[in-house]
mmCIF file of the N, C-alpha and C atoms, coordinates in Angstrom:
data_MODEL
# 
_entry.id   MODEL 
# 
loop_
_atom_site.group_PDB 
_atom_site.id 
_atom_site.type_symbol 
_atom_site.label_atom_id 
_atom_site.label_alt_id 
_atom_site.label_comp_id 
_atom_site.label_asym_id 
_atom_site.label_entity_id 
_atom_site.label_seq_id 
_atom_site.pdbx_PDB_ins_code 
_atom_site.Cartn_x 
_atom_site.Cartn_y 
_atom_site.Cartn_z 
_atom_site.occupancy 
_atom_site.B_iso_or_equiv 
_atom_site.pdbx_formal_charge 
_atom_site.auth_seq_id 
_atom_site.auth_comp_id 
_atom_site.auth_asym_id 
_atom_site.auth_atom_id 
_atom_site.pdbx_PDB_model_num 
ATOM 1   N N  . UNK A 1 1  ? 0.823   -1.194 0.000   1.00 0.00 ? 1  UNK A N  1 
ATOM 2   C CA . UNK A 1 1  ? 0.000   0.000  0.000   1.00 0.00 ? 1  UNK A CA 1 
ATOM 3   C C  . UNK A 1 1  ? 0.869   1.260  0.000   1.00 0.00 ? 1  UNK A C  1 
ATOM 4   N N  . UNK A 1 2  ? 1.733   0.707  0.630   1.00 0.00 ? 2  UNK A N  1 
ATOM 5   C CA . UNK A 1 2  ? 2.280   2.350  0.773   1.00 0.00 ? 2  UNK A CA 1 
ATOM 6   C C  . UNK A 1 2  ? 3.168   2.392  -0.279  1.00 0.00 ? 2  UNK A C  1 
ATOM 7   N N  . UNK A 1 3  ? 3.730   1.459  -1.234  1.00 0.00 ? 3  UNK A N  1 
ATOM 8   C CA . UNK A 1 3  ? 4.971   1.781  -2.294  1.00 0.00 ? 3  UNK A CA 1 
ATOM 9   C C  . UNK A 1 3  ? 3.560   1.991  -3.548  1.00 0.00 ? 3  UNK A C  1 
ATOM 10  N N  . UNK A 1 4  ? 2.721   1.985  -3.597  1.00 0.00 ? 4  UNK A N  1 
ATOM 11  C CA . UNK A 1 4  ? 1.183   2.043  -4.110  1.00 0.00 ? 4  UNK A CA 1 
ATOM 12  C C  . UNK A 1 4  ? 1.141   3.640  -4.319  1.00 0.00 ? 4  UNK A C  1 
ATOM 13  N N  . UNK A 1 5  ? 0.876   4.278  -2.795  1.00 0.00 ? 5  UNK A N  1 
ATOM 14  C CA . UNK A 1 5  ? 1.197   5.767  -2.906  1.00 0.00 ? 5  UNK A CA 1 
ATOM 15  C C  . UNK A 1 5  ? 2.352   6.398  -3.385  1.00 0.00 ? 5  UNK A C  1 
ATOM 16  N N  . UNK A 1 6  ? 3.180   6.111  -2.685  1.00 0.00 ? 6  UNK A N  1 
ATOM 17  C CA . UNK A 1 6  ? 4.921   6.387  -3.318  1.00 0.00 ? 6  UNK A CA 1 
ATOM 18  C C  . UNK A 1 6  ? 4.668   6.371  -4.790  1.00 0.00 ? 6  UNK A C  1 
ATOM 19  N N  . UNK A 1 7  ? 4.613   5.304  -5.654  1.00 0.00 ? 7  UNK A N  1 
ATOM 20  C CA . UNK A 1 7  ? 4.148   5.903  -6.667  1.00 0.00 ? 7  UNK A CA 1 
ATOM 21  C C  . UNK A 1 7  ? 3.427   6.575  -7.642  1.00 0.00 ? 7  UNK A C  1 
ATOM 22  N N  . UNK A 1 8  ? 2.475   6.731  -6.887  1.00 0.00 ? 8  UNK A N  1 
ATOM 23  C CA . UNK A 1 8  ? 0.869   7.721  -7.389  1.00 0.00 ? 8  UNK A CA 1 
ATOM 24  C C  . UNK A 1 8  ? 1.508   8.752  -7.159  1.00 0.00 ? 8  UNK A C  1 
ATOM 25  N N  . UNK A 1 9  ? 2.574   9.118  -5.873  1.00 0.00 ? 9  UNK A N  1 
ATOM 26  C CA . UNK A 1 9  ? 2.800   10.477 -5.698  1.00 0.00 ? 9  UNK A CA 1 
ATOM 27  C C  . UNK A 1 9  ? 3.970   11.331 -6.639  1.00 0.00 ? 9  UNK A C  1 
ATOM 28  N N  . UNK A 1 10 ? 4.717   10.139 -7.354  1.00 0.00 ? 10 UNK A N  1 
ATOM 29  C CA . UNK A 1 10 ? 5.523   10.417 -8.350  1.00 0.00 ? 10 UNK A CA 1 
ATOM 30  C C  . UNK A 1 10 ? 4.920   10.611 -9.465  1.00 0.00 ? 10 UNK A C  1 
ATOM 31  N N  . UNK A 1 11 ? 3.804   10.155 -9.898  1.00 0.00 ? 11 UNK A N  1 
ATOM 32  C CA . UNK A 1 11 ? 3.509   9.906  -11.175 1.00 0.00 ? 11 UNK A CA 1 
ATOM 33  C C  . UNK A 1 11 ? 3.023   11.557 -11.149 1.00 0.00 ? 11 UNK A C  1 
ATOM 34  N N  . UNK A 1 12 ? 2.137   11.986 -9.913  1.00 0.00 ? 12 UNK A N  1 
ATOM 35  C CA . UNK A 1 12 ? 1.328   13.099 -10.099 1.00 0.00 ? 12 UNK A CA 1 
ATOM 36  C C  . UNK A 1 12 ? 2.762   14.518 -9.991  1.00 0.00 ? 12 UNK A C  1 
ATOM 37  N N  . UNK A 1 13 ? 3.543   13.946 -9.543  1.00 0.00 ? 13 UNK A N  1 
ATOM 38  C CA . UNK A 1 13 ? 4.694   15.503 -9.741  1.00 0.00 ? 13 UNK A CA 1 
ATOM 39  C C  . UNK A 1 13 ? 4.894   15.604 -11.308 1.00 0.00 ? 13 UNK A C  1 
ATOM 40  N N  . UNK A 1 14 ? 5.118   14.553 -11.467 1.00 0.00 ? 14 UNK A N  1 
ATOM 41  C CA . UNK A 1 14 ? 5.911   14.181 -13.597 1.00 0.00 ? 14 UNK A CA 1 
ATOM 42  C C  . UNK A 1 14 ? 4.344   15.039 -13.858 1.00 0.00 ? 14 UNK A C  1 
ATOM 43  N N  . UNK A 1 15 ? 3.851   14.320 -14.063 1.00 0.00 ? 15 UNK A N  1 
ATOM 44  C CA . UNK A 1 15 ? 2.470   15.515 -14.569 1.00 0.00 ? 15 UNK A CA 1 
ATOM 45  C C  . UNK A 1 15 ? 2.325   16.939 -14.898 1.00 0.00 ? 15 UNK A C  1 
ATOM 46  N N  . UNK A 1 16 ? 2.325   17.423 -13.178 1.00 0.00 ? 16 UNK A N  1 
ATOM 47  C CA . UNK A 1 16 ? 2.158   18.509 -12.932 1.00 0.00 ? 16 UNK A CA 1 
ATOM 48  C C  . UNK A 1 16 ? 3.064   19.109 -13.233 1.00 0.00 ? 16 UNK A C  1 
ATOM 49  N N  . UNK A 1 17 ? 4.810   18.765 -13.715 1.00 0.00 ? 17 UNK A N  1 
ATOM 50  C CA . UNK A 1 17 ? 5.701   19.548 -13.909 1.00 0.00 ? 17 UNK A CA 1 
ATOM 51  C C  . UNK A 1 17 ? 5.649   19.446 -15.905 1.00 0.00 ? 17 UNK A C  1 
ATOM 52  N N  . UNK A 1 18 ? 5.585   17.991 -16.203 1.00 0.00 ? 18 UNK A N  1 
ATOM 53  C CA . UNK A 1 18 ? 5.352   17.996 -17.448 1.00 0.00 ? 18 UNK A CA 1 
ATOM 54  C C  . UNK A 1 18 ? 3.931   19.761 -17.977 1.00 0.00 ? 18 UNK A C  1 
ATOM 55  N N  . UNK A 1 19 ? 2.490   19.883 -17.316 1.00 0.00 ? 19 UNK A N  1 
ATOM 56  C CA . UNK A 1 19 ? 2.152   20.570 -17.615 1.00 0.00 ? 19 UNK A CA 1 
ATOM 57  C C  . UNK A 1 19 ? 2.599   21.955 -17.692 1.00 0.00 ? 19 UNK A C  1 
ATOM 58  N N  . UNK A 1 20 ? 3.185   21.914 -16.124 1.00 0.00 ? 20 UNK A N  1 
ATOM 59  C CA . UNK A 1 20 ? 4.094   23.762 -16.140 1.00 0.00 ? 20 UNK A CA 1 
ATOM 60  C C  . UNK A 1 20 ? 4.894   23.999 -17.187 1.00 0.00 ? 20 UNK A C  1 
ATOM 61  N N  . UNK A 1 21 ? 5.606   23.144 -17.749 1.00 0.00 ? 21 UNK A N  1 
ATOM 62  C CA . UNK A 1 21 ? 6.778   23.269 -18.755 1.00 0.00 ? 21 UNK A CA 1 
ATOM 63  C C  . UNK A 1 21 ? 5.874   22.964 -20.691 1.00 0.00 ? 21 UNK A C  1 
ATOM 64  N N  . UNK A 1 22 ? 4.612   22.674 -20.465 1.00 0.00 ? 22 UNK A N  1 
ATOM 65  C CA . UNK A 1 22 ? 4.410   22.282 -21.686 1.00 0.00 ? 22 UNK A CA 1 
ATOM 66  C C  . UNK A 1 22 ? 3.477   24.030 -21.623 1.00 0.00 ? 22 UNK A C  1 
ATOM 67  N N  . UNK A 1 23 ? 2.467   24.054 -21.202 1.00 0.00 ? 23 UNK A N  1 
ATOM 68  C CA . UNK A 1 23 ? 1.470   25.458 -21.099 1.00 0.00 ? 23 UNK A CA 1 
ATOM 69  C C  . UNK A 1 23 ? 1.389   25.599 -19.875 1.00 0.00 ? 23 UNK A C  1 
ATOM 70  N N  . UNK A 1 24 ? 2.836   26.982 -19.466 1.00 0.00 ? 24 UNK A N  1 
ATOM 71  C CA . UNK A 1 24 ? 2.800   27.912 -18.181 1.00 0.00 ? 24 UNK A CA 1 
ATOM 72  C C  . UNK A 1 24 ? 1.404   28.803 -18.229 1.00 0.00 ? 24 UNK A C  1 
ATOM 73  N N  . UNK A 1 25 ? 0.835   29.204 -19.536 1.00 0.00 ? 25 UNK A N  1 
ATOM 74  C CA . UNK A 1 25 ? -0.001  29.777 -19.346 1.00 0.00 ? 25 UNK A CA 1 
ATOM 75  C C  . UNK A 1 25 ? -1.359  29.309 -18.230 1.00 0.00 ? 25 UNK A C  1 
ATOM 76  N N  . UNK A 1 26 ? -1.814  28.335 -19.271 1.00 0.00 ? 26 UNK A N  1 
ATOM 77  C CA . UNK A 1 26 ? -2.587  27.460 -18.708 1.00 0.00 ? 26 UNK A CA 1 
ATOM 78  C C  . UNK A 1 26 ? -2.711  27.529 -17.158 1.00 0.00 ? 26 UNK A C  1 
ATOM 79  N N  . UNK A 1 27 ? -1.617  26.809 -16.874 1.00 0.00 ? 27 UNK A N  1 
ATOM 80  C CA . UNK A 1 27 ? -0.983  26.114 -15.663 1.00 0.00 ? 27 UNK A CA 1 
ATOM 81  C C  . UNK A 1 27 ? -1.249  27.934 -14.605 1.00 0.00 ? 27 UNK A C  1 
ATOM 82  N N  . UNK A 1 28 ? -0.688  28.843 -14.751 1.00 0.00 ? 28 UNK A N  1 
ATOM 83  C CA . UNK A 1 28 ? -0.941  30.102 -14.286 1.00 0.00 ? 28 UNK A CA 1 
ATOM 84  C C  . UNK A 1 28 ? -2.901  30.105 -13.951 1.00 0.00 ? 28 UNK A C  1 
ATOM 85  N N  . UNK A 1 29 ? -3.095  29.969 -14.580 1.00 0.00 ? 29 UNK A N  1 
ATOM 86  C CA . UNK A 1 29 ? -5.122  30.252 -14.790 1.00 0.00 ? 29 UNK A CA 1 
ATOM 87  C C  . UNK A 1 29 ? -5.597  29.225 -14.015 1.00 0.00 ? 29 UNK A C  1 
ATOM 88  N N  . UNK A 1 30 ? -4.566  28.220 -13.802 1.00 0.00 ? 30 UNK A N  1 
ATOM 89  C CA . UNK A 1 30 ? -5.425  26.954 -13.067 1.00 0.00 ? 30 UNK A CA 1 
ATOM 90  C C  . UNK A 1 30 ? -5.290  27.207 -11.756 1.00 0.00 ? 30 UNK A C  1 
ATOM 91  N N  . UNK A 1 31 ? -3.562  27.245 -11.406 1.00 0.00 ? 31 UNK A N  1 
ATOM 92  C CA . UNK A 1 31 ? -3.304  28.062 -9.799  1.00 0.00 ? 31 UNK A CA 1 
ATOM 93  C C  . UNK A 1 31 ? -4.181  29.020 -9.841  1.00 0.00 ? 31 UNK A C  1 
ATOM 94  N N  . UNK A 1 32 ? -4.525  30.286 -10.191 1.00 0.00 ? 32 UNK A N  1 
ATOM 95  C CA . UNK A 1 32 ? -5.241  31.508 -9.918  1.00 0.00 ? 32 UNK A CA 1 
ATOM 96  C C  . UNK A 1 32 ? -6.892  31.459 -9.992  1.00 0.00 ? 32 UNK A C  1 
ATOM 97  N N  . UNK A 1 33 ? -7.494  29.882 -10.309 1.00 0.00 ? 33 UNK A N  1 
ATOM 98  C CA . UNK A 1 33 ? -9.044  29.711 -9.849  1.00 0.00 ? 33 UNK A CA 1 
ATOM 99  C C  . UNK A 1 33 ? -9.073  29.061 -8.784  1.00 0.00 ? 33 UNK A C  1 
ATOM 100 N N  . UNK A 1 34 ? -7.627  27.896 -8.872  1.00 0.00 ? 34 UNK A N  1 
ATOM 101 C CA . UNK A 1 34 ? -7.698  27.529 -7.074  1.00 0.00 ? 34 UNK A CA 1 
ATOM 102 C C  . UNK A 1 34 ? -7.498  28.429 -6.005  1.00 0.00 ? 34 UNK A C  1 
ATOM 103 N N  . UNK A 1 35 ? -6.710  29.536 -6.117  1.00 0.00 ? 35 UNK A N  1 
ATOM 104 C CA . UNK A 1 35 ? -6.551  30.084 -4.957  1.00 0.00 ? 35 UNK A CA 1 
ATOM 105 C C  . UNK A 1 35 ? -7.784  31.208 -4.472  1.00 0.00 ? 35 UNK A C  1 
ATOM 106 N N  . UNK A 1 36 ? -8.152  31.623 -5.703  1.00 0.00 ? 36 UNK A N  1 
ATOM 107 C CA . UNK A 1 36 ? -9.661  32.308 -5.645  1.00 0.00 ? 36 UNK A CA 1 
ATOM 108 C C  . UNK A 1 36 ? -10.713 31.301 -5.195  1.00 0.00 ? 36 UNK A C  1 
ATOM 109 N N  . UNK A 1 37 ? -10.490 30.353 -5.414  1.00 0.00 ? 37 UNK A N  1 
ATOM 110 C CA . UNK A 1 37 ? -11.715 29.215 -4.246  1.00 0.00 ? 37 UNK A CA 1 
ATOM 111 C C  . UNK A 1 37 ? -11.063 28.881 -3.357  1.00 0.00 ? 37 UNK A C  1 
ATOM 112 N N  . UNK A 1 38 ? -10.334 29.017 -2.824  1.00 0.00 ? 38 UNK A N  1 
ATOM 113 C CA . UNK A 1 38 ? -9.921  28.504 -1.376  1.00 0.00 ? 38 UNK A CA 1 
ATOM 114 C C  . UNK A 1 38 ? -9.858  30.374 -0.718  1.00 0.00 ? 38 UNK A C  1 
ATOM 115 N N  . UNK A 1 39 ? -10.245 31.303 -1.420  1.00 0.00 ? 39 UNK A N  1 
ATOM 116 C CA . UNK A 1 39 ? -10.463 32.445 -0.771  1.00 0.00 ? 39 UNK A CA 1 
ATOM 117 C C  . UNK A 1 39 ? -11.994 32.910 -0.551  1.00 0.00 ? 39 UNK A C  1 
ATOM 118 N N  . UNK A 1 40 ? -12.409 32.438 -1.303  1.00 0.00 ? 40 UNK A N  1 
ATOM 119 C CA . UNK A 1 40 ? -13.630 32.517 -1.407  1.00 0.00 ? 40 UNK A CA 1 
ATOM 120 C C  . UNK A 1 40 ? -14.401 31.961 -0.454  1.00 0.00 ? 40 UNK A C  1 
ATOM 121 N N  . UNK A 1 41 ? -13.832 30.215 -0.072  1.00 0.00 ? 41 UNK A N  1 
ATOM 122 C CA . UNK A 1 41 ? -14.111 29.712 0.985   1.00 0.00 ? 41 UNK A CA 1 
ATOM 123 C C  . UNK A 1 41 ? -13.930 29.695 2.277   1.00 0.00 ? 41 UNK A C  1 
ATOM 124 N N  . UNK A 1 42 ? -12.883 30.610 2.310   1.00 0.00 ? 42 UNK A N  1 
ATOM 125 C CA . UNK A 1 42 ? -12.343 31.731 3.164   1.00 0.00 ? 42 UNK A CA 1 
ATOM 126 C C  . UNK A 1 42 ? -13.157 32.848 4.281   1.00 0.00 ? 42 UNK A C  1 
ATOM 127 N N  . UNK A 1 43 ? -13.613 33.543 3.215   1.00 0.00 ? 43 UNK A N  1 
ATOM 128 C CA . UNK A 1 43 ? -14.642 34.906 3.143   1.00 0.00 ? 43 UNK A CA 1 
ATOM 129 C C  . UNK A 1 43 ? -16.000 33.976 3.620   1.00 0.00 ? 43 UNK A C  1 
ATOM 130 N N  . UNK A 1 44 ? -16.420 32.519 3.318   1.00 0.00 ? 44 UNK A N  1 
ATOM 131 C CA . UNK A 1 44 ? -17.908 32.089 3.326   1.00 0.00 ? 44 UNK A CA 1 
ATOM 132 C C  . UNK A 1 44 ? -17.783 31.380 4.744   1.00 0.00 ? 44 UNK A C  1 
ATOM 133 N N  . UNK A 1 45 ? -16.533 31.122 5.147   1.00 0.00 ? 45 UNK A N  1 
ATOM 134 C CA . UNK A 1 45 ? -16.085 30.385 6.635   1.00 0.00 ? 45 UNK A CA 1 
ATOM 135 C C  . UNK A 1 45 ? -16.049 31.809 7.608   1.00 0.00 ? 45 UNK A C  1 
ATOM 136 N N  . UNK A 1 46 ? -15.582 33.095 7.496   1.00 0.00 ? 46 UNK A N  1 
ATOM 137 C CA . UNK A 1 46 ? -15.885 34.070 8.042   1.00 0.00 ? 46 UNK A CA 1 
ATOM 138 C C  . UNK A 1 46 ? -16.682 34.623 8.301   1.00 0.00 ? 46 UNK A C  1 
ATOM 139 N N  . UNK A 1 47 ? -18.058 34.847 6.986   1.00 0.00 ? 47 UNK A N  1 
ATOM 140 C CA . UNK A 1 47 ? -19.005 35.446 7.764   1.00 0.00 ? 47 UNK A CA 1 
ATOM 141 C C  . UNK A 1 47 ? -20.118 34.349 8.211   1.00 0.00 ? 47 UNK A C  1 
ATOM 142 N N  . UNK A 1 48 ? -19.333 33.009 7.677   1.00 0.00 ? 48 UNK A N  1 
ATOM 143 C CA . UNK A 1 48 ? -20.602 32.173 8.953   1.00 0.00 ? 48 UNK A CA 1 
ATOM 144 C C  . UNK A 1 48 ? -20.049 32.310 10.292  1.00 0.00 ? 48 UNK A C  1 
ATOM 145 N N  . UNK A 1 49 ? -18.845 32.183 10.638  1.00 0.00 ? 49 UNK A N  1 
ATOM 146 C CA . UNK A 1 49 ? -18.411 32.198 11.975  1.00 0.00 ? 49 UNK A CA 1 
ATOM 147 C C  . UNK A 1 49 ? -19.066 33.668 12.902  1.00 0.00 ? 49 UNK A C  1 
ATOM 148 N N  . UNK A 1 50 ? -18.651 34.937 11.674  1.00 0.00 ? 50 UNK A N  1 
ATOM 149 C CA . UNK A 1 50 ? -19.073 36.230 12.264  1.00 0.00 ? 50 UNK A CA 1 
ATOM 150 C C  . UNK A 1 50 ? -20.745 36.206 12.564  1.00 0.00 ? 50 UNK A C  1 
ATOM 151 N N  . UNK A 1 51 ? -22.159 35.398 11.706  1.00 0.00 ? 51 UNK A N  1 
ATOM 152 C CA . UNK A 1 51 ? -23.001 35.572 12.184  1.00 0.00 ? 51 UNK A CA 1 
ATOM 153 C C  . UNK A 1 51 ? -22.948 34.672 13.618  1.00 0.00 ? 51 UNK A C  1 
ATOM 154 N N  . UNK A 1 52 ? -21.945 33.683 13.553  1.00 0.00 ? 52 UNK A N  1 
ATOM 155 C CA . UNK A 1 52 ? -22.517 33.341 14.444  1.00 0.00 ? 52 UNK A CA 1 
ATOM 156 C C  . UNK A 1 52 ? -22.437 33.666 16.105  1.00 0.00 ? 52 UNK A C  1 
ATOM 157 N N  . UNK A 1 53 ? -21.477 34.847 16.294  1.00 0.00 ? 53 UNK A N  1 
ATOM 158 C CA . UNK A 1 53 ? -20.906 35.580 17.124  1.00 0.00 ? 53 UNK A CA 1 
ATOM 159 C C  . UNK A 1 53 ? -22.309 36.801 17.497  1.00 0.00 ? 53 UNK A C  1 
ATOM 160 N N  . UNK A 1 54 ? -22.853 37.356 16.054  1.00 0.00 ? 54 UNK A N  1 
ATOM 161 C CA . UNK A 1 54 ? -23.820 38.354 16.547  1.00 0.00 ? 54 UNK A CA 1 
ATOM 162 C C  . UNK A 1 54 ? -24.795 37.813 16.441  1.00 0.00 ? 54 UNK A C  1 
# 
């Protein structure tokens, strides 16, 4: 199981570096919708916490 992961976790770097190096563009637009949803989810974890304070 675990030399299972070990290599899932290699295969997915070759990938992800194969894509940066084939279309940086791309690869730029993909980081910059993830980090806008993990901000987003951010902002939606804040003002539930804030209603739930007032």
């Amino acid at each position: 199981m675990a030399q299972t992961k070990k290599i899932a976790g290699y295969v997915l770097v070759v990938f992800v570096l194969y894509t940066i190096i084939t279309s940086p563009e791309r690869s730029a637009d993909l980081v910059q919708i993830g980090f806008e949803g993990i901000s987003s989810a951010a902002q939606g974890v804040g003002r539930f916490m804030t209603s739930l304070i007032n």
